[in-house]
GUKOL-422901 format. One record per atom (N, C-alpha, C): residue in three letters; x, y, z. Coordinates in steps of 0.1 Angstrom, whole numbers, padded with zeros to 4 digits, always signed. Atoms other than C-alpha are relative to their C-alpha. Layout:
AlaXYZ
...
END
This chain:
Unk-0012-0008+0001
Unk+0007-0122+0092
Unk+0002+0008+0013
Unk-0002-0003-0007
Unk+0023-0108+0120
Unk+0004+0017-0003
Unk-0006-0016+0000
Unk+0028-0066+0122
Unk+0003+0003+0009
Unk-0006-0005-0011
Unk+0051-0047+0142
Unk-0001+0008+0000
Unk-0006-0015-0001
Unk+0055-0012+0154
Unk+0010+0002+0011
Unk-0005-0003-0007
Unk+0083+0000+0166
Unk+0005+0015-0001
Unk+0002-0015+0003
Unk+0095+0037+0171
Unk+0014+0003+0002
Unk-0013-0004+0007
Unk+0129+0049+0163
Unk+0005+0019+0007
Unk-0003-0010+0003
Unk+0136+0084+0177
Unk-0016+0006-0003
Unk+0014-0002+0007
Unk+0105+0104+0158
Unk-0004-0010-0009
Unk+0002+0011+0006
Unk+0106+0077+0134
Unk-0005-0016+0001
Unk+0011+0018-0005
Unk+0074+0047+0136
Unk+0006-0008-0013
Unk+0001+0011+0011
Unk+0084+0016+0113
Unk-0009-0010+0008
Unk+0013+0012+0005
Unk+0054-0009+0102
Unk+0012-0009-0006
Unk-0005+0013+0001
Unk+0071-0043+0098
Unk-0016-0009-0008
Unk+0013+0004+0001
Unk+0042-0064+0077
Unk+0013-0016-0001
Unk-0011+0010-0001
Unk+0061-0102+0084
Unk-0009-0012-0003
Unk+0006+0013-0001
Unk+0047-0134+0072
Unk+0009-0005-0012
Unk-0011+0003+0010
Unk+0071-0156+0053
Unk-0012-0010-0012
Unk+0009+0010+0006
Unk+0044-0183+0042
Unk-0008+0006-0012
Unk+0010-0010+0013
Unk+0023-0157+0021
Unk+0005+0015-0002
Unk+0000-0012+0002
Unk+0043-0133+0017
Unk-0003+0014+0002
Unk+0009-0009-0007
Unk+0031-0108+0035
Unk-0016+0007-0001
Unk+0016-0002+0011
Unk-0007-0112+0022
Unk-0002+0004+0014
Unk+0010-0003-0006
Unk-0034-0095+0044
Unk-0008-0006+0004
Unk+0017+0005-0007
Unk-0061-0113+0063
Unk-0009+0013+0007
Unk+0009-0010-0004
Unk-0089-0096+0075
Unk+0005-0001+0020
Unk-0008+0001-0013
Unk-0069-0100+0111
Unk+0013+0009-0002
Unk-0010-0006+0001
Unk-0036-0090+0101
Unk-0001+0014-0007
Unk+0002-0015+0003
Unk-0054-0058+0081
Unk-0005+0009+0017
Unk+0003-0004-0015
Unk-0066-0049+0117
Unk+0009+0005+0011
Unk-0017-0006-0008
Unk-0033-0050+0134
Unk+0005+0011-0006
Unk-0006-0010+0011
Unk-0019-0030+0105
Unk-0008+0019+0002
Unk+0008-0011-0004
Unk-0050-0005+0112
Unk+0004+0005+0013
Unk-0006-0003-0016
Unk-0042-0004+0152
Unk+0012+0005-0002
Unk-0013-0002+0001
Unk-0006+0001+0144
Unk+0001+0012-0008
Unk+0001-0014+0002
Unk-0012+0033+0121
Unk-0008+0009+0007
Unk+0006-0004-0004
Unk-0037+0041+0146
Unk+0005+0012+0012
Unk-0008-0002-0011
Unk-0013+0045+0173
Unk+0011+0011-0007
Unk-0012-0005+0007
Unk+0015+0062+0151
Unk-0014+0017-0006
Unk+0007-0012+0003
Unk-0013+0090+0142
Unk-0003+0004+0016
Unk+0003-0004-0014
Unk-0024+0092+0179
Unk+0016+0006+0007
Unk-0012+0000-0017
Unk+0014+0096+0195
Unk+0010+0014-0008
Unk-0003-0011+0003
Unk+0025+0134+0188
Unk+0015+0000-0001
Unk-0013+0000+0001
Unk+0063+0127+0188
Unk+0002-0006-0012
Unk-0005+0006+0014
Unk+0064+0107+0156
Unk-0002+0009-0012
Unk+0002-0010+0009
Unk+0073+0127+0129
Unk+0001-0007-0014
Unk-0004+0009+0015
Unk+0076+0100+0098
Unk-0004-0015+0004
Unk+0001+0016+0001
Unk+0066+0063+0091
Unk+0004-0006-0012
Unk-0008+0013+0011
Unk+0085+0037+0074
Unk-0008-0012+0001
Unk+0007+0016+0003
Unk+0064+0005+0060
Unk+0012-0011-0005
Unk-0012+0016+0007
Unk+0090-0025+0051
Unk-0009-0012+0003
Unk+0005+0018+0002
Unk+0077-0061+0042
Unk+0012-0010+0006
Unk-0010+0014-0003
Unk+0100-0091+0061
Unk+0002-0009-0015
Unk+0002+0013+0012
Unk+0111-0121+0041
Unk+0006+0000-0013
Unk-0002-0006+0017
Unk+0120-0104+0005
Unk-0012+0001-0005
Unk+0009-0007+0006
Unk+0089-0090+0000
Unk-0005+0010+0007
Unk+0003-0012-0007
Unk+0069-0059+0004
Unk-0014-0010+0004
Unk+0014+0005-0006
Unk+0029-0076+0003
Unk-0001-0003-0011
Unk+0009+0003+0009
Unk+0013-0094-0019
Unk-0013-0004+0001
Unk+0016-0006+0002
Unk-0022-0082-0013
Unk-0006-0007+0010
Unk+0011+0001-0009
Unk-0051-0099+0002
Unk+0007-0015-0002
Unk+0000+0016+0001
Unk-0048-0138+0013
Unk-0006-0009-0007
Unk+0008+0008+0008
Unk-0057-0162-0009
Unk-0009-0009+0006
Unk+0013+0006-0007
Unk-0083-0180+0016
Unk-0009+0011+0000
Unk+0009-0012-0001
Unk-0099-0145+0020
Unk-0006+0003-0015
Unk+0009-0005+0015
Unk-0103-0140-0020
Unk-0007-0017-0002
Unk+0005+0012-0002
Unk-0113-0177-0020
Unk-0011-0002+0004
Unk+0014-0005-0010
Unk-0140-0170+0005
Unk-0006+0010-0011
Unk+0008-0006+0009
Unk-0146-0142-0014
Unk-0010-0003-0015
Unk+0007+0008+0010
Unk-0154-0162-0047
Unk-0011-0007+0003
Unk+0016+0008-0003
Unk-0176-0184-0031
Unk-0013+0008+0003
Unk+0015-0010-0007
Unk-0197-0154-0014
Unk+0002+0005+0000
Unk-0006-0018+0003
Unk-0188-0124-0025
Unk-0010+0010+0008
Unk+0007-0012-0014
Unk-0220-0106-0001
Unk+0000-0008+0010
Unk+0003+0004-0015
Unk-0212-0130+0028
Unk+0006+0016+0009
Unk-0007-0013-0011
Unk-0209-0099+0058
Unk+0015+0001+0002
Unk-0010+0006-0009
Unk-0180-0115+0074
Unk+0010+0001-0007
Unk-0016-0005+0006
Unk-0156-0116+0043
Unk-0002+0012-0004
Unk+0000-0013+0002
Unk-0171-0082+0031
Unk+0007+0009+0012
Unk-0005-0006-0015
Unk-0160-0068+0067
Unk+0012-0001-0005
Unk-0011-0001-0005
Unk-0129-0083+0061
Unk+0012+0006-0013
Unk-0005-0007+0010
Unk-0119-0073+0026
Unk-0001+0015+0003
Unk+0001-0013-0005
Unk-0130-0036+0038
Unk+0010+0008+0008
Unk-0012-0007-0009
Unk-0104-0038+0063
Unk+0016+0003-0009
Unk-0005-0002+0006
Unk-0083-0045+0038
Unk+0003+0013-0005
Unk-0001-0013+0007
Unk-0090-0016+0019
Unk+0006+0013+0004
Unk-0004-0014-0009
Unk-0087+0007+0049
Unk+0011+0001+0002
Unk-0014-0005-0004
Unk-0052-0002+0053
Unk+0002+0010-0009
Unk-0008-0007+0010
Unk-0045+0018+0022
Unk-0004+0014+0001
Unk+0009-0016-0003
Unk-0068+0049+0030
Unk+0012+0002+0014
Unk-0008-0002-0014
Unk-0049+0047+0067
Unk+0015+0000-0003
Unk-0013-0005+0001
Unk-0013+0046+0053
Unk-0003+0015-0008
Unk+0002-0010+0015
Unk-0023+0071+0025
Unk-0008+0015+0006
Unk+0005-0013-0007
Unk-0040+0099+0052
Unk+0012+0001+0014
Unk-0008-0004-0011
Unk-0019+0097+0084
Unk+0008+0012-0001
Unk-0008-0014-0005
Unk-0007+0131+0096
Unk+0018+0002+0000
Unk-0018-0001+0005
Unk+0035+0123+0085
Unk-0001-0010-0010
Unk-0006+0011+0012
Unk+0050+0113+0057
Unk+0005-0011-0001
Unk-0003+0014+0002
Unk+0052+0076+0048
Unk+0009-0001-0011
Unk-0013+0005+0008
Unk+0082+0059+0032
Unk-0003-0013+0000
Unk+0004+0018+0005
Unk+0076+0021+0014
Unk+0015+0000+0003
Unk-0006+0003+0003
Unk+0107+0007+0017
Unk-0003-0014-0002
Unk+0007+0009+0008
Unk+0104-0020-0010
Unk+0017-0010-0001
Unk-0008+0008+0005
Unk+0131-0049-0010
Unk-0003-0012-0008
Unk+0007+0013+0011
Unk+0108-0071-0028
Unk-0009+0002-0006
Unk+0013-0005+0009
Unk+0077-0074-0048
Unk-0014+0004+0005
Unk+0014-0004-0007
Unk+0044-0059-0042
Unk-0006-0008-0012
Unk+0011+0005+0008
Unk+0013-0076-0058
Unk-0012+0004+0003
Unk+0009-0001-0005
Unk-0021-0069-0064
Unk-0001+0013+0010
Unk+0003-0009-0007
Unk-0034-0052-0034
Unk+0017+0007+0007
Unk-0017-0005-0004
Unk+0008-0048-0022
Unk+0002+0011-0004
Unk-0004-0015+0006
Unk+0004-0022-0052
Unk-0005+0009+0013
Unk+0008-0004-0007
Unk-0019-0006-0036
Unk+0002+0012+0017
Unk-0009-0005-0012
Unk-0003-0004+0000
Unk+0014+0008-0001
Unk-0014-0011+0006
Unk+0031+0010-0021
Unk-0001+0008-0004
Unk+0006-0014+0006
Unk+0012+0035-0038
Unk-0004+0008+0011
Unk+0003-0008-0006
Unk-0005+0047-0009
Unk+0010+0009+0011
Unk-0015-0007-0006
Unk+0033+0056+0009
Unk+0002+0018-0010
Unk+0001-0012+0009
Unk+0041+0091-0003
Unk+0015+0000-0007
Unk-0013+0001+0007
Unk+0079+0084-0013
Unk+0001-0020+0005
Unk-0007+0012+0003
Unk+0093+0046-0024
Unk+0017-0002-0003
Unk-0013+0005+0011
Unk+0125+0033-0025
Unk+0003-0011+0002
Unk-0002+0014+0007
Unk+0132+0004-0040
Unk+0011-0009-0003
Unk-0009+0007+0003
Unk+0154-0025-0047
Unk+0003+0003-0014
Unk+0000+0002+0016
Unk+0168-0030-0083
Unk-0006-0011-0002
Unk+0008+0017+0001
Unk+0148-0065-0081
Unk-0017+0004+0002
Unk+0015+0004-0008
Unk+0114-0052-0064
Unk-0008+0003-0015
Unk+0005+0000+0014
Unk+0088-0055-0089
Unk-0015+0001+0004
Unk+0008-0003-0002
Unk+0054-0040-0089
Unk-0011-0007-0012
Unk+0006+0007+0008
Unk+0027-0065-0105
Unk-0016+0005+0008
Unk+0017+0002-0007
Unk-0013-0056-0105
Unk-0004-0009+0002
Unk+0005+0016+0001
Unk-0022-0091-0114
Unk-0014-0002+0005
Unk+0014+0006-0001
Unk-0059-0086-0107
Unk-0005-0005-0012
Unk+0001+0006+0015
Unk-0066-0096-0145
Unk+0001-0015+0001
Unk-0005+0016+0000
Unk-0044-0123-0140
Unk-0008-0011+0009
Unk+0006+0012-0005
Unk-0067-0142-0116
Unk-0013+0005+0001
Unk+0009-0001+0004
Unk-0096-0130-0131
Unk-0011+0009+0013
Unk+0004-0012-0004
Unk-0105-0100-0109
Unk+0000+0015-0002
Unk+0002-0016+0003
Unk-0118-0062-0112
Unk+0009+0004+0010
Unk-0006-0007-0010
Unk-0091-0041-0092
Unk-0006+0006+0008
Unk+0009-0010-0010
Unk-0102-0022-0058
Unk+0010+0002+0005
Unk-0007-0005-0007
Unk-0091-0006-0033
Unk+0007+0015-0002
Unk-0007-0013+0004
Unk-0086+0028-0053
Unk+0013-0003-0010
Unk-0011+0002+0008
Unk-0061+0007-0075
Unk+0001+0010-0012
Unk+0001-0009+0011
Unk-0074+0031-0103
Unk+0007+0013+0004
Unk-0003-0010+0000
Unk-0067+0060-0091
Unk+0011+0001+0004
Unk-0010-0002-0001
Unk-0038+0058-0072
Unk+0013-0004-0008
Unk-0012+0002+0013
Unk-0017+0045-0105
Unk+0000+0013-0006
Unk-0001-0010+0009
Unk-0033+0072-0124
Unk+0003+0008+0004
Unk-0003-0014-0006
Unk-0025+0100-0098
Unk+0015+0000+0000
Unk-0020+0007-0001
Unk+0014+0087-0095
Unk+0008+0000-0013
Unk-0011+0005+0014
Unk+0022+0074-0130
Unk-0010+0006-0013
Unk+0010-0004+0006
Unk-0009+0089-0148
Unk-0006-0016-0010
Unk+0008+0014+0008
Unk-0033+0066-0177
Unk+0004-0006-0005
Unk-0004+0010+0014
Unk-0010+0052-0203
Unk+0007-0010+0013
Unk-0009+0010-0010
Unk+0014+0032-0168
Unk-0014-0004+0012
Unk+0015+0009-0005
Unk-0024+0025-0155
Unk-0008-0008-0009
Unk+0004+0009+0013
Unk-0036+0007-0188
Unk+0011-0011+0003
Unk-0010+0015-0004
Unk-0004-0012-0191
Unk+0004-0007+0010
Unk+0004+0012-0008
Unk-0002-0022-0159
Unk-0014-0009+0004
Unk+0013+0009-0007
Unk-0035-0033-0147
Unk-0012-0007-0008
Unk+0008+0009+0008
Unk-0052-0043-0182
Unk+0009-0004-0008
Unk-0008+0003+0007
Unk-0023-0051-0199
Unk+0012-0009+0004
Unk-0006+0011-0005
Unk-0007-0072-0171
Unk+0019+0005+0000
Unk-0015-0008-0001
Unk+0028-0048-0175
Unk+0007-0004+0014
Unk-0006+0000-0010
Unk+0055-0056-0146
Unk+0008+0012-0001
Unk-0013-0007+0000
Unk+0076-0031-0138
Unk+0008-0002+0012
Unk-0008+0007-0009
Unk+0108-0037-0121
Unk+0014+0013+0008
Unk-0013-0008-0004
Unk+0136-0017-0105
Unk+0001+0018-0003
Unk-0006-0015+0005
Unk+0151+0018-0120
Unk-0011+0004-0008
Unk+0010-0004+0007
Unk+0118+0013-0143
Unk-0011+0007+0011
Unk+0005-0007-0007
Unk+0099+0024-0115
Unk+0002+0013+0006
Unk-0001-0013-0004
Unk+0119+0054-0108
Unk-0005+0005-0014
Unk+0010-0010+0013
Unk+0112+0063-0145
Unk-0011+0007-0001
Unk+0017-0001+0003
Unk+0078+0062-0144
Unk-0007+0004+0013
Unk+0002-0008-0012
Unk+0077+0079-0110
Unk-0006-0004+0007
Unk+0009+0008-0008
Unk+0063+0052-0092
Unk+0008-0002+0016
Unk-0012+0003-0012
Unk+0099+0052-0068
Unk+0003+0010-0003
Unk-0010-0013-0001
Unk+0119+0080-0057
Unk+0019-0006-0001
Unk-0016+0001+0000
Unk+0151+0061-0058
Unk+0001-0018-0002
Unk-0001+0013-0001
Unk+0161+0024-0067
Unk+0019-0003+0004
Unk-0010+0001-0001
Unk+0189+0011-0049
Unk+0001-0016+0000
Unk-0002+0014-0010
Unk+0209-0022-0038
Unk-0010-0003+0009
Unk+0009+0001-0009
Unk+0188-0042-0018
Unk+0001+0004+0015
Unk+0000-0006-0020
Unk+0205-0040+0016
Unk+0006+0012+0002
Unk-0002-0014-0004
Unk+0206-0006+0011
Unk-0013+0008+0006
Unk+0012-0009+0007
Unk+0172+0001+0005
Unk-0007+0005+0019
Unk+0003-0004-0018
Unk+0163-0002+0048
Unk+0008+0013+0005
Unk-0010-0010-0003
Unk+0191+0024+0055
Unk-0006+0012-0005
Unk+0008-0007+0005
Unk+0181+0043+0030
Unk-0016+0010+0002
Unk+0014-0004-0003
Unk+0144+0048+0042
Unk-0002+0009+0009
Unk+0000-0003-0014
Unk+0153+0054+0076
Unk+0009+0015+0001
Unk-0011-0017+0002
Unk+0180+0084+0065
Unk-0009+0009-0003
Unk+0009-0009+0004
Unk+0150+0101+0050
Unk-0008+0003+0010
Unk+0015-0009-0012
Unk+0123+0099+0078
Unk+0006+0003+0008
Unk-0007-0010-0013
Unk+0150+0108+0104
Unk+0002+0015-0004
Unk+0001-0014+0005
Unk+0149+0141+0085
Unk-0005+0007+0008
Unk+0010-0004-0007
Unk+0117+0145+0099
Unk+0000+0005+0016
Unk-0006+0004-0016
Unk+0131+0157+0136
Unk-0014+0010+0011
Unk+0010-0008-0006
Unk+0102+0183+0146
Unk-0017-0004-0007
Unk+0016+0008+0006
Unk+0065+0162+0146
Unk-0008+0010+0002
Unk+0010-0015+0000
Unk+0046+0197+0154
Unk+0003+0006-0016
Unk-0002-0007+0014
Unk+0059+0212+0123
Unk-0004-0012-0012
Unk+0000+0013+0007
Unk+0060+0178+0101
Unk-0018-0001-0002
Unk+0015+0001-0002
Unk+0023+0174+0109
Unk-0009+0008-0008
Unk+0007-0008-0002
Unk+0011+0207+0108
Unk+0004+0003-0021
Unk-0002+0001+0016
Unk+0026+0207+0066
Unk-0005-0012-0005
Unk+0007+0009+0004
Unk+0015+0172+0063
Unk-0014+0002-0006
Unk+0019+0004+0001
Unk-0022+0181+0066
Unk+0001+0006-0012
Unk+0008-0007+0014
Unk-0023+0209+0044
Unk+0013-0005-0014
Unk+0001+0006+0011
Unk-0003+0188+0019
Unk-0010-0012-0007
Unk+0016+0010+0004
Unk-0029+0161+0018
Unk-0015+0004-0001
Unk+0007-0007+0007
Unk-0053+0186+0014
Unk-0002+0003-0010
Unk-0002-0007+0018
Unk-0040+0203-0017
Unk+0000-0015-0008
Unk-0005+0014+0005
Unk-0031+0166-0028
Unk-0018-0004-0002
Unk+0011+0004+0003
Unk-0068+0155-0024
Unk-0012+0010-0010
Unk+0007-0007+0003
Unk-0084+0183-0040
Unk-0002+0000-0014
Unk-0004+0001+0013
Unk-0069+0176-0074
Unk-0005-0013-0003
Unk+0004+0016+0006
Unk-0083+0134-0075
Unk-0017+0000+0009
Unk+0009+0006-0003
Unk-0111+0117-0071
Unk+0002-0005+0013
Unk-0006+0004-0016
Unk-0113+0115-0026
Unk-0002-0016-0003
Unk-0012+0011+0003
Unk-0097+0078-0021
Unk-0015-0005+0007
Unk+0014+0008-0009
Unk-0139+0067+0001
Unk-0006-0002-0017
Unk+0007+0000+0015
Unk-0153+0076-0038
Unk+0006-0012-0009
Unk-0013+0007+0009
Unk-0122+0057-0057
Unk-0008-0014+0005
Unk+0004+0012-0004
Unk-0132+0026-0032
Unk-0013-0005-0004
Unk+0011+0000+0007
Unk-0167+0029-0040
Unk-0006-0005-0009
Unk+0001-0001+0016
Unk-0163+0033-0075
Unk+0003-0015-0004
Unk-0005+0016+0000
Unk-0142-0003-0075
Unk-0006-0007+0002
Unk+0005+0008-0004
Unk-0160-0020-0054
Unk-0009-0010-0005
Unk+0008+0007+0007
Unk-0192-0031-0069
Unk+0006-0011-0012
Unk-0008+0010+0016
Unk-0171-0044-0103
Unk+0009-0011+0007
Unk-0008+0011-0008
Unk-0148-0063-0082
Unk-0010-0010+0009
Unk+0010+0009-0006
Unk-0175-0079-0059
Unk-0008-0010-0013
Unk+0009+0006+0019
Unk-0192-0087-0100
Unk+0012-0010-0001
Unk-0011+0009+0005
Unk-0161-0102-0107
Unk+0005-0013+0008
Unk-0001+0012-0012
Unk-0157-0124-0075
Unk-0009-0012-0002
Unk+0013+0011-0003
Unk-0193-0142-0078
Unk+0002+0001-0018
Unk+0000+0002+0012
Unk-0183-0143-0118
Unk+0005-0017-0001
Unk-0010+0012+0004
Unk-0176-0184-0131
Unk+0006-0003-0010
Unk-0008+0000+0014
Unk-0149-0185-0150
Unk-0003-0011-0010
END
């Protein structure tokens, strides 16, 4: 998968582009993705970041050669490394010093949740459609999937999604407070970009950011524990034969 940054004014947009997998993750393309919020936390003028998916999608998670790998050898180093990076993207959108914006014209999956949860405002297509689907192919969720459903949408829209296989789609996500807004699709870019240009002073933006992700972390379970907590059960579940 190919990721871009480019910078807008104060405003960084993350591009995640691969048409073939839909914007899945390799343990490469989680790497770029890491450098690329690395840079957007390092560069004092950016006061906001927008994520968008190419294609008509937002991500749908990790690459299926990488859980594949995983199956076969769930403690080889090499895919553990790279599942990890994985992970980190979601911790690294979900900490950076300015407010993150998903803009979502297509479906997230899986770990895609994950990366759309960890944005602090979504807005959405009427089509995008937010599927856990670790169940569905016979894996334990990670990556903090638990928590960051339950912290957003609380237990009963964390049951029905992620053991009960629930989709939700469009305006049902602003219900259930998982989106701040569902629009038309080729709105939904416009849209994104009207909000983080808000953001016009990155000294101030910043300096509110932290101590909102403070107060924010103080109230959950911190997002290294959440990973933790997943982990082991999902590694169980990888070296499991169906």
């Amino acid at each position: 998968m190919n990721v871009t940054l480019e910078v807008d004014g104060t405003v960084a947009i993350v591009t995640l582009d691969d048409a073939k997998t839909r914007n899945a993750f390799t343990g490469e393309s989680a790497q770029a993705f890491l450098d690329a919020i690395a840079e957007v936390q390092n560069s004092p003028g950016v006061a906001a970041l927008v994520l968008r998916g190419a294609n008509g999608a937002f991500c749908s998670g990790a690459a299926r050669p990488l859980l594949a790998a995983a199956r076969e050898n769930p403690t080889d180093p090499e895919v553990l490394a790279a599942l990890n990076k994985v992970y980190q993207c979601f911790v690294a959108a979900g900490t950076v010093d300015v407010p993150v914006i998903a803009c979502m014209r297509g479906p997230a999956v899986g770990a895609g949740v994950n990366l759309a949860l960890a944005a602090d405002v979504r807005v959405v297509s009427h089509e995008t459609k937010l599927l856990s689907g670790f169940l569905r192919i016979g894996l334990h969720p990670g990556g903090g999937h638990f928590m960051l459903l339950d912290k957003i949408a609380g237990p009963q829209t964390s049951v029905a999604m992620t053991l009960l296989g629930e989709e939700v789609v469009g305006q049902k996500l602003v219900d259930l407070g998982l989106a701040w807004e569902a629009l038309p699709d080729d709105e939904v870019d416009a849209r994104g970009l009207e909000l983080a240009k808000r953001c016009t002073d990155p000294e101030l933006v910043r300096a509110a950011m932290q101590t909102f992700r403070a107060q924010n972390e103080s109230r959950q379970l911190p997002w290294h524990s959440a990973l933790r907590a997943e982990q082991a059960a999902q590694m169980w579940s990888m070296g499991r034969k169906a």
